[in-house]
VEXLO-42165 format. One record per residue (C-alpha): residue number from 1; z, y, x; residue in three letters. Coordinates in nm, 4 decimals, padded with zeros to 6 digits. Layout:
BEGIN
NUM Z Y X ALA
...
# end
This chain:
BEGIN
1 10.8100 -03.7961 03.8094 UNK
2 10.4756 -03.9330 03.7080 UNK
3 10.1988 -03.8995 03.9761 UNK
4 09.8937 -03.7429 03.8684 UNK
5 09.5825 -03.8909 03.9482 UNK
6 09.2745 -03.6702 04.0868 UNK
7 08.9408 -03.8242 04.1553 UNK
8 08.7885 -03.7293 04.5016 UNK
9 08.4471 -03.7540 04.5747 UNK
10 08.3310 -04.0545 04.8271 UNK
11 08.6308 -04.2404 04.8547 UNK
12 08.7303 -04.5460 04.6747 UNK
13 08.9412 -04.7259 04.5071 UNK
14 09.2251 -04.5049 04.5807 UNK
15 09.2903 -04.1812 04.4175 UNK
16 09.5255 -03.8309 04.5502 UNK
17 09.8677 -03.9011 04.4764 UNK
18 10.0648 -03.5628 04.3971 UNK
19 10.4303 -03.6203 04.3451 UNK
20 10.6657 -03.3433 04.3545 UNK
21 10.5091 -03.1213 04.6899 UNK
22 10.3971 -03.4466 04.8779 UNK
23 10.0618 -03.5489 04.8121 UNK
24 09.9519 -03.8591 04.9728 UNK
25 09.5759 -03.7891 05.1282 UNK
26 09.3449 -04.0716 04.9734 UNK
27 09.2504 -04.3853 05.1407 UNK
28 08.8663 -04.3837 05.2821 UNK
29 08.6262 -04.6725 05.1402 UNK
30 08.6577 -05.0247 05.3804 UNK
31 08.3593 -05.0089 05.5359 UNK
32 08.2165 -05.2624 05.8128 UNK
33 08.1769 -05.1840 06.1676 UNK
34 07.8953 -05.1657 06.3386 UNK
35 07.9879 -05.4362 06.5564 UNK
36 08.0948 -05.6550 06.2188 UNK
37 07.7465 -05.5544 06.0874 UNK
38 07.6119 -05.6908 06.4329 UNK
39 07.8444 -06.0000 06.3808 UNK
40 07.6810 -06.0786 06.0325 UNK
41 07.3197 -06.0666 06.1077 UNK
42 07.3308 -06.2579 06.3391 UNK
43 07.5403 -06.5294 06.1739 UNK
44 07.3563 -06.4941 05.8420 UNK
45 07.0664 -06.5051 06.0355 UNK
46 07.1593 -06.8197 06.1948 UNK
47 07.2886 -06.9876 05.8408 UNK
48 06.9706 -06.8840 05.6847 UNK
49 06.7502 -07.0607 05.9580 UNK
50 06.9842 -07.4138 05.8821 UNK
51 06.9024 -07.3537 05.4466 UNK
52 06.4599 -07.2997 05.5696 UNK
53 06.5395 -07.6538 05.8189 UNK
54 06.6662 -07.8213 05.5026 UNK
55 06.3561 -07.8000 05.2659 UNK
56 06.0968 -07.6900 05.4775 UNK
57 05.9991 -08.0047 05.5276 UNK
58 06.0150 -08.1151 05.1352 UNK
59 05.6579 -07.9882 05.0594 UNK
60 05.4791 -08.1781 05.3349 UNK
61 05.6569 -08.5025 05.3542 UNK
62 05.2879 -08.6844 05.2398 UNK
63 05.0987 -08.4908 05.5594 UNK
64 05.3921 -08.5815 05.7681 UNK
65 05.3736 -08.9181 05.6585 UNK
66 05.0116 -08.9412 05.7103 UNK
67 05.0287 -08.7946 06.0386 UNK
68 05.2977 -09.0383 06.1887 UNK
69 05.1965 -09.3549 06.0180 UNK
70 05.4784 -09.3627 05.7850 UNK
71 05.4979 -09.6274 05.5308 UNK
72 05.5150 -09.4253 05.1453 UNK
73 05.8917 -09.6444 05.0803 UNK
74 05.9915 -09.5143 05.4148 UNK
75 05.9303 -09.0974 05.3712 UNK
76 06.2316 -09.0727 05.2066 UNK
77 06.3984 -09.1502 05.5449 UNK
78 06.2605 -08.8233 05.6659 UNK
79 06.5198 -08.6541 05.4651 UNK
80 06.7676 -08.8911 05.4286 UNK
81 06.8016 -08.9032 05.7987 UNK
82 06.8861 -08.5434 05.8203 UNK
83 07.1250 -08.5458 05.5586 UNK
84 07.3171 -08.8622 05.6371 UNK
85 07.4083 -08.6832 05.9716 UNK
86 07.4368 -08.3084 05.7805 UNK
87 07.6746 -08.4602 05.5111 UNK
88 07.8518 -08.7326 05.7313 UNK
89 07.9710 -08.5339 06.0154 UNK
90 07.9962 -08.1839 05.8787 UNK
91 08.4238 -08.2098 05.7712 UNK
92 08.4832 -08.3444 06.1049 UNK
93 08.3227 -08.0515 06.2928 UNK
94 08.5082 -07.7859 06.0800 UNK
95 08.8411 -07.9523 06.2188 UNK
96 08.6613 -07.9640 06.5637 UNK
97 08.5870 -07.6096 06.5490 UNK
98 08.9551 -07.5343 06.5015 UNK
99 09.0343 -07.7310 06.7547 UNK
100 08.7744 -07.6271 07.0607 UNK
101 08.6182 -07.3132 06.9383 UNK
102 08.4289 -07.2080 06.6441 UNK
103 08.1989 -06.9941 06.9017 UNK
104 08.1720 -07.2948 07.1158 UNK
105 08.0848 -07.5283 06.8842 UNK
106 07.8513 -07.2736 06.6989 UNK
107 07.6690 -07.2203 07.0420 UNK
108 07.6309 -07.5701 07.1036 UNK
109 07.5081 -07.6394 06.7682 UNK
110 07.2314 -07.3910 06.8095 UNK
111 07.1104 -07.4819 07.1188 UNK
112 07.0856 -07.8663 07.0109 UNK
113 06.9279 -07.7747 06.6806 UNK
114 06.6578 -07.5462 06.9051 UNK
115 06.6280 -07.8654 07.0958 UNK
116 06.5937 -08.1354 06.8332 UNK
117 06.2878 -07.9201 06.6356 UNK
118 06.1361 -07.8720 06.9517 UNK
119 06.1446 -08.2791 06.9566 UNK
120 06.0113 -08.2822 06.5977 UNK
121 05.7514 -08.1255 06.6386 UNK
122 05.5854 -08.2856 06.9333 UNK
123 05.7146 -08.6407 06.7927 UNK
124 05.4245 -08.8583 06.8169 UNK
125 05.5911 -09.1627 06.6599 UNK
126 05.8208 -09.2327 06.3402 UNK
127 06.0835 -09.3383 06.5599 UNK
128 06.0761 -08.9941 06.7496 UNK
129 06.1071 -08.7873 06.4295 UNK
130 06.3742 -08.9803 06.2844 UNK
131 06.5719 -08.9388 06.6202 UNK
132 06.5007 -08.5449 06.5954 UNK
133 06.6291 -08.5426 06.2202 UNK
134 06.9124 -08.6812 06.2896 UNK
135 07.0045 -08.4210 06.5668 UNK
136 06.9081 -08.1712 06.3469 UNK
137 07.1791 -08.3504 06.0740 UNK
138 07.3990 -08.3084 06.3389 UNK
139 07.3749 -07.9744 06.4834 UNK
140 07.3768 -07.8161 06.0944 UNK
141 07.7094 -08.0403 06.0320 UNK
142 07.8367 -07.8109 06.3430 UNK
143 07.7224 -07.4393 06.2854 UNK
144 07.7091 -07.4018 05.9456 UNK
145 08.0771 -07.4987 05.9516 UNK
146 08.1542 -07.3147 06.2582 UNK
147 07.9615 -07.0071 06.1386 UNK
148 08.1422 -06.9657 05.8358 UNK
149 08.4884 -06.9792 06.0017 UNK
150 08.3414 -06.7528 06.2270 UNK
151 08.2404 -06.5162 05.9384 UNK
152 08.5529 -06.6028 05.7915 UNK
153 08.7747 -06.4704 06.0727 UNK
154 08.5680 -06.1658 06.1682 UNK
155 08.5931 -06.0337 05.7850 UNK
156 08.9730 -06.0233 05.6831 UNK
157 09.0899 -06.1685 05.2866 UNK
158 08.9178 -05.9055 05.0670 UNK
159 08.5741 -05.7285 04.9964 UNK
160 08.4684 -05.7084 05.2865 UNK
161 08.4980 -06.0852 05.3336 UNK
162 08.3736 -06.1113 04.9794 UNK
163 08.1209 -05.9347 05.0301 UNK
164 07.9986 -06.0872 05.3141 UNK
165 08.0000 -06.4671 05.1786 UNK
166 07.8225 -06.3276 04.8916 UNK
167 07.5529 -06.1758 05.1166 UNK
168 07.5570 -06.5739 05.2817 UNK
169 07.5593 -06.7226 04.9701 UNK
170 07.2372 -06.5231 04.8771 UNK
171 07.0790 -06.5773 05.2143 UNK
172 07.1480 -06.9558 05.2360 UNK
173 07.0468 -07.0096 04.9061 UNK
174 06.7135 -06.7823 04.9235 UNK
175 06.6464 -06.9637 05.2671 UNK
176 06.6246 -07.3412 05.0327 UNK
177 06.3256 -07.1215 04.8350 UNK
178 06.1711 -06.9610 05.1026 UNK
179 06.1658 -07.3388 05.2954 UNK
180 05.9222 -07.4656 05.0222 UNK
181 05.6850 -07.1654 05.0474 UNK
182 05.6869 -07.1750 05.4280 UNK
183 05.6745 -07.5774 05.4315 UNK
184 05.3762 -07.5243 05.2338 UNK
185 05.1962 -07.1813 05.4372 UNK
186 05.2503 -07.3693 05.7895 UNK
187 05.1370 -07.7180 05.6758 UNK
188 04.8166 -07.5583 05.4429 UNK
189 04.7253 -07.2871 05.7264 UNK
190 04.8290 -07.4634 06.0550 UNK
191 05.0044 -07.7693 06.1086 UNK
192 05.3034 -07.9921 05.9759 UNK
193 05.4450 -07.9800 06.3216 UNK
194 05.5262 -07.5429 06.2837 UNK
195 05.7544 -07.6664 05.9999 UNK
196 05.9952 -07.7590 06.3014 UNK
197 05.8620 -07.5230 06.6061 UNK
198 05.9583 -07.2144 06.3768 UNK
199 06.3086 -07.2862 06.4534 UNK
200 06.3232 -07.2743 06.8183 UNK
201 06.3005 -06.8554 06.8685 UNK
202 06.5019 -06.8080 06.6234 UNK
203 06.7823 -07.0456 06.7956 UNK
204 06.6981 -06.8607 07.1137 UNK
205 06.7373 -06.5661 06.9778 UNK
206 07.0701 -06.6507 06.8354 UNK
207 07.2120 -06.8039 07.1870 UNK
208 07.0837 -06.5174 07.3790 UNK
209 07.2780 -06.2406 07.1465 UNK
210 07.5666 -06.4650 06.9847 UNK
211 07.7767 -06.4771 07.3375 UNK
212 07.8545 -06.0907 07.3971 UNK
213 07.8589 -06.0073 06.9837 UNK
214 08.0876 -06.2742 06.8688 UNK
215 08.4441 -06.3206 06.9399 UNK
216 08.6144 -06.6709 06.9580 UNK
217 08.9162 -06.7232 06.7301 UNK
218 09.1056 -07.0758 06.7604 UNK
219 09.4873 -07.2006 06.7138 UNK
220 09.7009 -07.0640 07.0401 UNK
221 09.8154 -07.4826 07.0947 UNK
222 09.5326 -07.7661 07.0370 UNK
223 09.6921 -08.0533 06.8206 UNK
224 09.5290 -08.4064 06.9089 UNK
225 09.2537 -08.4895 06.7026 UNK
226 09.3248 -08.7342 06.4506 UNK
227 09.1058 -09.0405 06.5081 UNK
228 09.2060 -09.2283 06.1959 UNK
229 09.1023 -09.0012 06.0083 UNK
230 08.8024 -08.8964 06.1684 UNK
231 08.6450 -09.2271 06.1433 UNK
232 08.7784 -09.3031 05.7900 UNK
233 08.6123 -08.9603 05.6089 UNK
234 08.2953 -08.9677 05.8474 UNK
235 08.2343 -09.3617 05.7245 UNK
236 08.3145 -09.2729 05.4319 UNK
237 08.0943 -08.9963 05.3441 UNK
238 07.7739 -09.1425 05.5537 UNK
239 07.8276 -09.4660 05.3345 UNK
240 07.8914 -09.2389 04.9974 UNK
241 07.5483 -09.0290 05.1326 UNK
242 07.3582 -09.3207 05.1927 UNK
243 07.4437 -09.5045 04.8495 UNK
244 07.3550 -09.1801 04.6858 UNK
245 06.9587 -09.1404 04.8385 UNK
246 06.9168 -09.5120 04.7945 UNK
247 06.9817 -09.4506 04.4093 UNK
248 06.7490 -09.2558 04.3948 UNK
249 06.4460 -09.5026 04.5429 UNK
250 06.6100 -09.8614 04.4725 UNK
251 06.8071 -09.7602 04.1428 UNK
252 07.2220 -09.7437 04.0945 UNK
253 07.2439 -10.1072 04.0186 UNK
254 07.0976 -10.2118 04.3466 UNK
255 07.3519 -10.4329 04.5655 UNK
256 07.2553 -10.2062 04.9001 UNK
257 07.3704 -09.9056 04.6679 UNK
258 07.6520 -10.0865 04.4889 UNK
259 07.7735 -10.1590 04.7809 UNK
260 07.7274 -09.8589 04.9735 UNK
261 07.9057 -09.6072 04.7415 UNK
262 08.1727 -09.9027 04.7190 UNK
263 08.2519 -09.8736 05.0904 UNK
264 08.2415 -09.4996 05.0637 UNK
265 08.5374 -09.4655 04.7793 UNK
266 08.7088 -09.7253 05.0132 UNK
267 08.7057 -09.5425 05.2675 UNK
268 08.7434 -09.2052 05.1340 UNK
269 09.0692 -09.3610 04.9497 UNK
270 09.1572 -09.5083 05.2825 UNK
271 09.1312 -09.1734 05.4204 UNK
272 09.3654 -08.9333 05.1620 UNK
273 09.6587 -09.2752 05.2983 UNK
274 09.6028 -09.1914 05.6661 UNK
275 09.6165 -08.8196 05.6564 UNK
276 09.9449 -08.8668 05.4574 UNK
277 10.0751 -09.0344 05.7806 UNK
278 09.8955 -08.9034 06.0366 UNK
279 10.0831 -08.6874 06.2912 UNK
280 09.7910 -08.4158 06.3386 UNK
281 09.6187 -08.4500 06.0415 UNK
282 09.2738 -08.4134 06.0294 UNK
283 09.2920 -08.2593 05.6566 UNK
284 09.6892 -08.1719 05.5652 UNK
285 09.7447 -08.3368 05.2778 UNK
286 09.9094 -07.9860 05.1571 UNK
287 09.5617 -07.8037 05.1542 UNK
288 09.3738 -08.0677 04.9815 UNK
289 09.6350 -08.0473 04.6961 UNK
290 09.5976 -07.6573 04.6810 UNK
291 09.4811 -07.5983 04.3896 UNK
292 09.1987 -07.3321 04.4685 UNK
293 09.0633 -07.5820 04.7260 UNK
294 09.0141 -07.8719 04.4563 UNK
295 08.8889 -07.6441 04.1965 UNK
296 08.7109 -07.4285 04.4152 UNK
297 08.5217 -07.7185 04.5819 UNK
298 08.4708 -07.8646 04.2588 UNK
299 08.2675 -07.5616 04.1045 UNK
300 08.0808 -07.5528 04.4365 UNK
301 07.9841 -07.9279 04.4034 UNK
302 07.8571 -07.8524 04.0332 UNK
303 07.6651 -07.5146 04.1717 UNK
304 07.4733 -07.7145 04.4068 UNK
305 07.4490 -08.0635 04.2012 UNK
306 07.2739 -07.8877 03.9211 UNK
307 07.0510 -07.6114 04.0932 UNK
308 06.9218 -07.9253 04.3496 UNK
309 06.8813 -08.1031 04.0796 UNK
310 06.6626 -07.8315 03.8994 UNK
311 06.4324 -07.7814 04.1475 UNK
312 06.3120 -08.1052 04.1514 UNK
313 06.3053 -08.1612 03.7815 UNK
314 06.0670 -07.8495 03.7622 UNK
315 05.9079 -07.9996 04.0999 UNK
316 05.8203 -08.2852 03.8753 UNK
317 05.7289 -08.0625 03.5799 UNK
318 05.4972 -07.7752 03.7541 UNK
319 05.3032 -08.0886 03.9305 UNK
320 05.2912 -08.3511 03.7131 UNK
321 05.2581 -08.1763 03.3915 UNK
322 05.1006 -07.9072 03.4762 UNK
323 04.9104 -07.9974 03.7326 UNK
324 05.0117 -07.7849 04.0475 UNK
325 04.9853 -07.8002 04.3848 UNK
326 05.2523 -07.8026 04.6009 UNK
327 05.1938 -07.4792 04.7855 UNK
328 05.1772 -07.3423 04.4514 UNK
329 05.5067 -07.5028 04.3525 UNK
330 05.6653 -07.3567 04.6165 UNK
331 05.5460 -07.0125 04.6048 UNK
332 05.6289 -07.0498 04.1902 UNK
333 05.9951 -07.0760 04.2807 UNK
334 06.0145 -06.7891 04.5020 UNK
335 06.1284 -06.6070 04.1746 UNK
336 06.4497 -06.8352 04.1525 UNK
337 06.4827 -06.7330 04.5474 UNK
338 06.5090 -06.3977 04.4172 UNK
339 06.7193 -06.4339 04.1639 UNK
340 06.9932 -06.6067 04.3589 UNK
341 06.8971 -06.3086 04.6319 UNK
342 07.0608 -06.0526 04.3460 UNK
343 07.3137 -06.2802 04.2438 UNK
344 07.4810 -06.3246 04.6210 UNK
345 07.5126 -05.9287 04.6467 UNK
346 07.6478 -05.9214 04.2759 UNK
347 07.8408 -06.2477 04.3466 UNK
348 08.0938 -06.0447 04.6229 UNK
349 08.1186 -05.7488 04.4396 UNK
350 08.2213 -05.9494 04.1318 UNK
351 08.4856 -06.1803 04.3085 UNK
352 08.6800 -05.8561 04.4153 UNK
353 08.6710 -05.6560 04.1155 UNK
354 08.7237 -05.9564 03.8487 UNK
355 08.8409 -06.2252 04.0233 UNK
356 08.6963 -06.5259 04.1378 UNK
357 08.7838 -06.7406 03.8350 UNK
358 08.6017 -06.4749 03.6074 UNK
359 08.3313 -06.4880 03.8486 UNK
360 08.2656 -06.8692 03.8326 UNK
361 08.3057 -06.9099 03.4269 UNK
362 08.0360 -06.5966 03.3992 UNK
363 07.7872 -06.7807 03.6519 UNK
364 07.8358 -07.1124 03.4750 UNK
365 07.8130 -06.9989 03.1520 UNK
366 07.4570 -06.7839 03.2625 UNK
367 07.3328 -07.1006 03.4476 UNK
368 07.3777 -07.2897 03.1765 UNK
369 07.2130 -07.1016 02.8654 UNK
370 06.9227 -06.9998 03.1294 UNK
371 06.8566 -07.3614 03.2104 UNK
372 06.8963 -07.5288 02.8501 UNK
373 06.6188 -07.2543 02.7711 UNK
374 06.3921 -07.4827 02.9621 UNK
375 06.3779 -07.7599 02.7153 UNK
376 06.1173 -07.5686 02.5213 UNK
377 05.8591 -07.6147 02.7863 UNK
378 05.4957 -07.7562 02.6605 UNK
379 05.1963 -07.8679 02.8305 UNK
380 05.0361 -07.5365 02.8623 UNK
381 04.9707 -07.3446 03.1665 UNK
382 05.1093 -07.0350 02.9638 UNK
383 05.4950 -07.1999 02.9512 UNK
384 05.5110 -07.0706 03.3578 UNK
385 05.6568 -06.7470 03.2304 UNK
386 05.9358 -06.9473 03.0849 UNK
387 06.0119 -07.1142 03.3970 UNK
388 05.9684 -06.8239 03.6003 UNK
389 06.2312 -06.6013 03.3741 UNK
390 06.4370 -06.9107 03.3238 UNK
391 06.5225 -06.9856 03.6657 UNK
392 06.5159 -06.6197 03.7813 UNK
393 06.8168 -06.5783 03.5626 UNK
394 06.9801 -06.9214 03.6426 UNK
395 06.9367 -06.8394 03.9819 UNK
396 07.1748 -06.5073 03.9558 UNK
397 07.4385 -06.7154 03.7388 UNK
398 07.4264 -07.0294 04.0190 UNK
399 07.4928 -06.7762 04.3232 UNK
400 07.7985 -06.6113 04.0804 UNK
401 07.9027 -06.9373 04.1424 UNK
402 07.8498 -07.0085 04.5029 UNK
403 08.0525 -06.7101 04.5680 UNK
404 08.3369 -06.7146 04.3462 UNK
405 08.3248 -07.1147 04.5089 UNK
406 08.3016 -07.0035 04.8580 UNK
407 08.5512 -06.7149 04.8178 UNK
408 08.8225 -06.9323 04.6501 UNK
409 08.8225 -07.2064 04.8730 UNK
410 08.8345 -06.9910 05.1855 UNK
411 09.1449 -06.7805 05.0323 UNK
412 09.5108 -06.8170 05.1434 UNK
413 09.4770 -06.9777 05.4634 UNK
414 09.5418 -06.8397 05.7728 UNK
415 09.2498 -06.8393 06.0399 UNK
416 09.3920 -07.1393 06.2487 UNK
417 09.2710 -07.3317 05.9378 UNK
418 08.9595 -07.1850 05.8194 UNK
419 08.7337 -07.3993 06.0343 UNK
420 08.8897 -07.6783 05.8255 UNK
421 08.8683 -07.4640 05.4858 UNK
422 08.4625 -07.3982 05.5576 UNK
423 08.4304 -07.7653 05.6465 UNK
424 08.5276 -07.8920 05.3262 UNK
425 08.3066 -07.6086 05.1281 UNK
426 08.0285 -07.6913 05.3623 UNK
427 08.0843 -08.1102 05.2569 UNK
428 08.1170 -08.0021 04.9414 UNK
429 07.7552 -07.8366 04.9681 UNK
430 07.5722 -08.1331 05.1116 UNK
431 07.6968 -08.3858 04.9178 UNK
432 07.6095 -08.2061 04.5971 UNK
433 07.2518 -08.1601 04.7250 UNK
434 07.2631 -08.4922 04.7914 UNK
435 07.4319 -08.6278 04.4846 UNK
436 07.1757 -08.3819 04.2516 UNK
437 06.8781 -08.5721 04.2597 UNK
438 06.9406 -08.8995 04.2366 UNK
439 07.1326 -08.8479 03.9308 UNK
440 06.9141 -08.6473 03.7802 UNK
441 06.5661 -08.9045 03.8756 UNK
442 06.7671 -09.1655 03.6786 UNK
443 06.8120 -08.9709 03.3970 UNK
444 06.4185 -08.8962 03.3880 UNK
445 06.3702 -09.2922 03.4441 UNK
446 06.5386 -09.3817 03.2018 UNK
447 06.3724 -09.1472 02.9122 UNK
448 06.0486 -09.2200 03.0419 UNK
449 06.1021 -09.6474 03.0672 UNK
450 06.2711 -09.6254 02.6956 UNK
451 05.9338 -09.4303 02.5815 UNK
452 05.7200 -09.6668 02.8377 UNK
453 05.4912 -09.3697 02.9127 UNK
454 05.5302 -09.2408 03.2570 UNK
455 05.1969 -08.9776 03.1775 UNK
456 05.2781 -08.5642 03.1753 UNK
457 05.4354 -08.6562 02.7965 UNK
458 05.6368 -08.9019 02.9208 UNK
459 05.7717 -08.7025 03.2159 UNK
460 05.8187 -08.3883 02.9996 UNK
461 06.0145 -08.5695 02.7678 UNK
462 06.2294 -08.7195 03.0554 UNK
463 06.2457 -08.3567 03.2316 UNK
464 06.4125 -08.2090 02.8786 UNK
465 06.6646 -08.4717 02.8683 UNK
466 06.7528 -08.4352 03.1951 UNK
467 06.7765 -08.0650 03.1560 UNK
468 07.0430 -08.0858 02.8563 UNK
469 07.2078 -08.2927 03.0851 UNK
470 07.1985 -08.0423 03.3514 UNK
471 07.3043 -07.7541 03.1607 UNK
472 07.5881 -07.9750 02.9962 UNK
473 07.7262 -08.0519 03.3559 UNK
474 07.7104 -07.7137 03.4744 UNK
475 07.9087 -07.5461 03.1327 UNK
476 08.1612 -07.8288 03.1403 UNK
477 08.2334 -07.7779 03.5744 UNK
478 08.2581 -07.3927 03.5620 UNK
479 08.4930 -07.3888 03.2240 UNK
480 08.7033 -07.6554 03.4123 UNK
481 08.7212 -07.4811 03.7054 UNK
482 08.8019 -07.1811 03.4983 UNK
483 09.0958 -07.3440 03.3433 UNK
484 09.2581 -07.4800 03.6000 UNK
485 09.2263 -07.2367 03.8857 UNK
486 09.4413 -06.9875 03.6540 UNK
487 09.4340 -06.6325 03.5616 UNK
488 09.3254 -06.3556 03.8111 UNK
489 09.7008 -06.2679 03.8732 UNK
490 09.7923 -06.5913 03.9863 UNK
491 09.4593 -06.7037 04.1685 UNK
492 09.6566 -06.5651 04.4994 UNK
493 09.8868 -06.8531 04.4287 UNK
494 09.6385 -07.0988 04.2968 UNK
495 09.6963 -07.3470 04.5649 UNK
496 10.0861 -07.3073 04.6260 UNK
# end
C-alpha cells in the first residue's frame, strides 16, 4: 500500500508516514546541542585566530622590517619562516593527534602559540622574531589539525558536520581578510608589535574554557609512530615549501630552488615507498589511494592556490596601479572576506543537499567566471567597483569549494583516523598558499620583462595574464575533481 506523504510544520526532512492504521510520527530537525554549540565557538574561535596570525603580519612587513633592522632581501623570511614550520610539520601532527590526543595536542598548541606571539612582539632583534615565527609555524601545524579532528569527531558524518566545516571554512577564510585590515589598524594606530600581542587573550581564553568543554577522542591502542615516514614527508614538504618561496624572490631556475623542490619530490616519492612497508604507517597507503581523499585534496589545493594567488595579484594592482595604500588595500578586500563569509554557511548547506561533487564544480565554475571578469580592469580609480563585485562573488564560489573540499576528504573514515584525514586537508591548505604566489609572481614577471615596462601599464598587463591564468587553473581543478570523484550516489564510495 502506498504511503501517503503529509507535510508537518517545523520538522524536516522527514514527512508522516500513514500506512494502513500505523502512522510513523515524523522525525524532529538535527539540531546541535548546546554543549556542541559551546564545542564550536570555541574551536572556530581558535581556527579563526591561526587564519588573522597568518596575514596579519602581510601589511606591515616594511615597518617590521624597519623596526628590527631587517635587510629588504631578507623580509620575506618573516613569512617564510612561519610557513616552512606551518606547512612542514602540519601532516605529522594530524597522525600525532591520533596517536596522543587531539585535545592534548590542541591544548599544547595553544598555549605555545600564546607563548611564541608574546615573544614576537617584544623581539628586539631579527633573530628573536624569526625564532617566534617559527613557533608560531609550529603550534598552527598542531591545532589547526587537531582542531579539525576535534570538530570532526564532535559533529557525526552529515549536516551537522557539514554544516559546521562550512561555518570553519567561512571563518578561516574571513580571518585571512580580516588579518590585512587588522595588520594594517594596529600597525597605522599603534604599533607593529599588537599584530602579535592580539593573540595572547585570545589563546588564554581558549586554554582556560577548552579543558571542561571539549572531550578527547583517540584510538583505544597507540600504534608506534612511524619514524621513516615521519622524517621522509616532513623533509620533504619543508624542502618542497622552501623551493616554492625562494621562486618567488630568486626565480624557478635558480640552483637553491632547483634543487630544493628536487629534494622535496625525492623525498615525498621516498615517502609513498616507506609507508607501503612500514608496519604503523604514518599515512596507510589505502587512504591516500581513496579516491575522495586525492580528489578532494586536489580541489582544496586549487581553492587555496588560486584565491592566494588573487589577493596578491590585486595587492599588486590596487597599489601599484592605482595607487593605494596598504591600509586601504586591506580594508578594500574586506568585501571578498564577506563574500567567502556567505559562501561557508551556503557551502554546508549545499554539500548535504547536492552533494559535495555538485558543490565543488558550482564553486569552481563561479570562481572562475568572477575572476576572468577582472581582466577588464583600467587605470582608473572608478574600476574598484569591479574588483569589489568581482571578488565578492569569487569569494562565495572559492568557499563552495573549501567546503565541498573539506567535507569530502573528511568522509568515510572512522574517527581513529580523522586526525590523519584533517592533516592531509590542512597540508593541502598550506602548501597551496604557499605554492599560489610564487607561481602566479612569475607569470606577472614574465609579461612585464617580455613588454620591458615594469610601470602601472606594465604591471596591469602582467596582472591580466596572470588572471586568465588563474581562472583557467581554477575551471580546469574543480571540473577534474568533478569528474573523477563520481556522481552524488556513489561519492559514499568514492574512495573504496
Amino acid at each position: 500500500m502506498s504511503a501517503p506523504i503529509k507535510a508537518t510544520p517545523g520538522t524536516t526532512p522527514s514527512p508522516t508516514l500513514t500506512v494502513g492504521a500505523v502512522t510513523v510520527p515524523p522525525q524532529p530537525a538535527i539540531r546541535m546541542t548546546g554543549r556542541q554549540k559551546l564545542v564550536l565557538a570555541l574551536l572556530l574561535g581558535a581556527q579563526f585566530m591561526i587564519a588573522v596570525d597568518f596575514s596579519i603580519l602581510n601589511v606591515a612587513l616594511p615597518v617590521v622590517g624597519k623596526g628590527l633592522g631587517f635587510a629588504l632581501a631578507d623580509l620575506q623570511w618573516i613569512a617564510t619562516a612561519f610557513a616552512l614550520a606551518a606547512a612542514g610539520f602540519t601532516l605529522l601532527f594530524g597522525r600525532v593527534a591520533d596517536l596522543v590526543g587531539r585535545k592534548r595536542l590542541f591544548l599544547g598548541g595553544m598555549a605555545v602559540l600564546g607563548a611564541s606571539s608574546l615573544l614576537g612582539g617584544v623581539a628586539n632583534s631579527p633573530e628573536v622574531l624569526l625564532t617566534a615565527r617559527v613557533l608560531q609555524g609550529l603550534a598552527t601545524a598542531a591545532v589547526t589539525p587537531a582542531g579539525l579532528a576535534l570538530l570532526t569527531t564532535a559533529f557525526k558524518e552529515g549536516p551537522l558536520r557539514e554544516r559546521a566545516l562550512g561555518l570553519n571554512g567561512a571563518l578561516m577564510s574571513a580571518g585571512f581578510t580580516a588579518g590585512a585590515v587588522l595588520g594594517g589598524l594596529l600597525t597605522d594606530l599603534l604599533s607593529w608589535r599588537w599584530a602579535f600581542f592580539v593573540n595572547a587573550p585570545v589563546a588564554l581564553l581558549v586554554l582556560v574554557l577548552a579543558p571542561s568543554v571539549i572531550t578527547d577522542s583517540r584510538p583505544a591502542e597507540r600504534p608506534r609512530l612511524d619514524i621513516p615516514g615521519a622524517v621522509t614527508v616532513t623533509g620533504g614538504l619543508l624542502a618542497l615549501v622552501y623551493g616554492l618561496t625562494r621562486a618567488g624572490g630568486t626565480g624557478w631556475t635558480a640552483p637553491t630552488t632547483l634543487a630544493a623542490l628536487l629534494a622535496g619530490v625525492v623525498l615525498l616519492v621516498g615517502f609513498w615507498f616507506v609507508e607501503q612497508r612500514a608496519a604503523t604507517p604514518l599515512v596507510p597507503v589505502r587512504i591516500l589511494k581513496r579516491r575522495s581523499v586525492i580528489w578532494g585534496n586536489t580541489a582544496g589545493l586549487i581553492a587555496f592556490v588560486t584565491e592566494t594567488s588573487l589577493v596578491f595579484l590585486l595587492t599588486l594592482y590596487l597599489q601599484e596601479v592605482l595607487g593605494y595604500s596598504p591600509l586601504t588595500t586591506g580594508l578594500a578586500f574586506g568585501v571578498l572576506g564577506i563574500g567567502t563569509v556567505i559562501g561557508g554557511t551556503l557551502g554546508g548547506r549545499a554539500a548535504g543537499r547536492h552533494g559535495t561533487r555538485a558543490t565543488i564544480v558550482t564553486g569552481g565554475v563561479v570562481q572562475a567566471a568572477a575572476t576572468l571578469a577582472l581582466v577588464a580592469l583600467g587605470t582608473s580609480g572608478g574600476w574598484i567597483w569591479l574588483l569589489l563585485a568581482a571578488t565578492f562573488v569569487g569569494g562565495i564560489g572559492n568557499m563552495l569549494m573549501i567546503v565541498g573540499f573539506m567535507v569530502t576528504a573528511t568522509s568515510g573514515l572512522p574517527d581513529s583516523e580523522q586526525g590523519l584525514a584533517t592533516g592531509l586537508a590542512t597540508m593541502t591548505q598550506q602548501v597551496g598558499i604557499t605554492m599560489g604566489i610564487p607561481v602566479m609572481s612569475a607569470v606577472v614577471a614574465a609579461r612585464t620583462t617580455a613588454l620591458g615596462d615594469t610601470g602601472p601599464t606594465g604591471v596591469l598587463s602582467g596582472v591580466a595574464v596572470a588572471i586568465v591564468v588563474n581562472s583557467a587553473l581554477v575551471l580546469a581543478g574543480s571540473l577534474a575533481a568533478g569528474a573523477f570523484l563520481g556522481g552524488r550516489r556513489r561519492e559514499g564510495a568514492a574512495g573504496r
